[in-house]
C-alpha positions in Angstrom: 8.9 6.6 3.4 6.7 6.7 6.8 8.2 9.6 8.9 9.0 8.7 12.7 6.1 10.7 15.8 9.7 12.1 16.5 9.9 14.3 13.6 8.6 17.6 11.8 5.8 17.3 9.5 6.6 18.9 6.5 3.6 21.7 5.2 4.3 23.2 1.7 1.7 27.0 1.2 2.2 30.1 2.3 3.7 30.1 5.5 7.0 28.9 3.6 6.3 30.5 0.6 5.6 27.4 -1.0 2.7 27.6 -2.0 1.2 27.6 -5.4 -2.0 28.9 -7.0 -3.4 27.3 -9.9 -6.1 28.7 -11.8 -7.6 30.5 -8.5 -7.2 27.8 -6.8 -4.8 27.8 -3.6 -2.9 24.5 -2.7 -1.5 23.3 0.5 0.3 19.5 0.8 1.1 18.4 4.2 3.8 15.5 4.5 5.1 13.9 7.6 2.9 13.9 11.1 -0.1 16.3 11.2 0.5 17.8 14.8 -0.5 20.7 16.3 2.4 22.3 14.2 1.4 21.1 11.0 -2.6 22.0 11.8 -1.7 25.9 13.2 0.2 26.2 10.0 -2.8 24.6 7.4 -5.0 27.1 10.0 -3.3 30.3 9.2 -2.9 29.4 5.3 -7.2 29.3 5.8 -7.4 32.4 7.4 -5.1 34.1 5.3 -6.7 33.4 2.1 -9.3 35.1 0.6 -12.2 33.9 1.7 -13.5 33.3 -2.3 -10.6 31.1 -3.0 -11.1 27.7 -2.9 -8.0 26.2 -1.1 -6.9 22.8 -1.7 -5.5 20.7 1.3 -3.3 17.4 0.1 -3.0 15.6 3.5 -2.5 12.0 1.2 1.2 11.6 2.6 0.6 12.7 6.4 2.3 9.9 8.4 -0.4 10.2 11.3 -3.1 11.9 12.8 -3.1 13.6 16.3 -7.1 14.8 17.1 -6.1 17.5 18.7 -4.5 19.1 15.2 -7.9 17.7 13.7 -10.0 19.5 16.1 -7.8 23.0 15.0 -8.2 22.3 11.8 -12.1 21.7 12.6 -12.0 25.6 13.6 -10.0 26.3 10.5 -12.1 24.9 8.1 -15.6 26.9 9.9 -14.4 30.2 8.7 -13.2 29.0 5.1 -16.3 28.8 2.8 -14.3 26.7 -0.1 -11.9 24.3 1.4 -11.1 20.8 -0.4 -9.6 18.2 1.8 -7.6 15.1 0.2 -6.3 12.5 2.3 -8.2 12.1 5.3 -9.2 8.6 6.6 -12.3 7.2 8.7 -11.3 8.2 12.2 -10.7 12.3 11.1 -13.6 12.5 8.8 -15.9 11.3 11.8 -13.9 13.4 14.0 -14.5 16.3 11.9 -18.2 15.5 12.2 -18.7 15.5 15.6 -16.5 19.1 15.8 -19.0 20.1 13.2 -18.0 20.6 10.1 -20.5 19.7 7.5 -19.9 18.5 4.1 -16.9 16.2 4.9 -17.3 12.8 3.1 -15.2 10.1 2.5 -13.3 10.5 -0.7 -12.0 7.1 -1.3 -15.5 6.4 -1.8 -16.8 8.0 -4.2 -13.3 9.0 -6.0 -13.6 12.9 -5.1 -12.2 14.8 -2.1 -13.5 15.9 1.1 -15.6 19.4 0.9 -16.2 21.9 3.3 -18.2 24.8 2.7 
């Protein structure tokens, strides 16, 4: 089920204590649009987290992208050393590019997710 520009986007980690760390790993899922919302909460779960963590972002069932959330989390992802991204498509992995974050790839491609580091 697609949800509507009209709605919240849904982000499961620590902001809503939903969050879940498996074997030192931290996990955020994003569900719904990926707004400037949704990006200023993924942001704070980045800068929150210990910075030898590796935090896993699950961005597979984000409705759609607004650059503008990209481009925060862009900044987000330059202070977190070990950050895995799942779910991002063409336009917001080149996006993330040109804001400078190295080490995104495509991940349908190759069958692994996007790193950061």
């Amino acid at each position: 089920m697609r949800t509507g520009p009209g709605e919240h986007p849904q982000v499961n980690g620590p902001p809503s204590g939903q969050s879940s760390q498996v074997e030192e790993e931290l996990r955020v899922s994003v569900s719904g649009p990926f707004d400037l919302e949704a990006a200023l909460r993924v942001a704070r779960v980045l800068t929150d987290a210990d910075a030898e963590v590796p935090v896993r972002i699950d961005l597979t069932r984000v409705s759609h992208f607004e650059d503008s959330a990209v481009a925060v989390l862009a900044r987000a992802l330059s202070v977190h050393r070990y950050a895995r991204i799942h779910g991002l498509r063409q336009h917001q992995l080149r996006l993330l590019r040109y804001l400078g974050v190295e080490g995104v790839h495509d991940s349908a491609a190759d069958s692994e997710p996007a790193w950061t580091s």
